[in-house]
C-alpha positions as CSV (number, residue, x, y, z in Angstrom):
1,X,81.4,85.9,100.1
2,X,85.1,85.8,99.2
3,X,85.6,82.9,101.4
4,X,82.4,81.2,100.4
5,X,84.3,80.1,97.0
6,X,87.4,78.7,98.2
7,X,85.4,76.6,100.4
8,X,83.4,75.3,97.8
9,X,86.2,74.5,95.5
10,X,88.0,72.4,98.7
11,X,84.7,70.7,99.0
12,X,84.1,69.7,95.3
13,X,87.9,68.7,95.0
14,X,87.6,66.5,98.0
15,X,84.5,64.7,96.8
16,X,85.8,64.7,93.0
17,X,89.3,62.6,94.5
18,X,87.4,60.8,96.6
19,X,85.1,59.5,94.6
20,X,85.7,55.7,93.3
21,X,84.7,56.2,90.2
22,X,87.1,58.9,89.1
23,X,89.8,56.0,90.2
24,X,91.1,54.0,86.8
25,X,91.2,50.8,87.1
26,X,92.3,47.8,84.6
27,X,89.2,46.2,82.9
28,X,89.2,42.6,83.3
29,X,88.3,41.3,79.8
30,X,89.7,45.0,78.2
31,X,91.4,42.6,75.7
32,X,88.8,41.4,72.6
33,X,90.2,38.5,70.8
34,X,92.0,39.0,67.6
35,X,89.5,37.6,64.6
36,X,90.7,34.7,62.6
37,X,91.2,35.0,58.8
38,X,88.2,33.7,56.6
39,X,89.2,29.8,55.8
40,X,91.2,29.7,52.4
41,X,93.1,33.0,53.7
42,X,96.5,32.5,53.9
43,X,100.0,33.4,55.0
44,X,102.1,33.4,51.9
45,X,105.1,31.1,52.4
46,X,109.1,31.8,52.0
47,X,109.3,28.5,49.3
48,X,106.4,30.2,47.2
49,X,108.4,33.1,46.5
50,X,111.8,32.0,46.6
51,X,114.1,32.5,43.6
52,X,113.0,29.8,41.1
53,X,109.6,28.9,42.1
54,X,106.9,27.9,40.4
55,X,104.8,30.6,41.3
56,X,108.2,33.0,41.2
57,X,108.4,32.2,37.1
58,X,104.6,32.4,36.4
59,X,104.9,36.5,38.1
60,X,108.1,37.1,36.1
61,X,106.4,35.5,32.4
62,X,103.4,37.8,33.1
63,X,105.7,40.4,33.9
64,X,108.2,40.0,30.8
65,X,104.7,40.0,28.5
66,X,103.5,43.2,30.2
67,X,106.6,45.1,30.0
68,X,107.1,43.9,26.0
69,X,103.2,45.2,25.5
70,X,103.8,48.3,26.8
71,X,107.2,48.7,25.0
72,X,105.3,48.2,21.7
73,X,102.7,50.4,22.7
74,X,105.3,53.5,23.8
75,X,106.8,52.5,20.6
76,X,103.8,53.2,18.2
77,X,102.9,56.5,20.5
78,X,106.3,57.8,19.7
79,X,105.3,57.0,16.4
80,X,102.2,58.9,16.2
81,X,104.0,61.5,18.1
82,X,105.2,64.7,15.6
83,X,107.5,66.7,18.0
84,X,109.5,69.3,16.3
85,X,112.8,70.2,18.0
86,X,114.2,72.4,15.6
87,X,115.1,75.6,16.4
């Protein structure tokens, strides 16, 4: 019986690396096409967001009013704040 294993083992490695279908071989159409953007989807353009744009001013006004509501609004919670530092 001790010999009875080996030669099985030889057997089922020969058929295993024999076997075509354990070769790997390059599918043909492996490679899916990449999907197009929905229409209206675009790449945003260098001259939209160039210095001095159009579309460059309209960010920084909506910025510049953000950042002066919040100001006021840190402004009035410090006011409503009472912290005491004393010691």
């Amino acid at each position: 019986m001790s010999l009875r294993l080996p030669a099985m083992t030889a057997v089922v490695c020969t058929v295993v690396i024999s076997n075509p279908v354990g070769y790997a071989r390059p599918l043909v159409n492996a490679a899916a096409p990449v999907p197009q953007a929905p229409i209206g989807h675009l790449q945003p353009r260098a001259r939209q967001f160039s210095p001095g744009s159009v579309p460059e001013q309209i960010e920084q006004q909506k910025m510049s009013a953000f950042d002066a509501e919040q100001r006021k609004l840190d402004e009035q919670l410090d006011k409503s704040l009472s912290i005491c530092r004393c010691q």
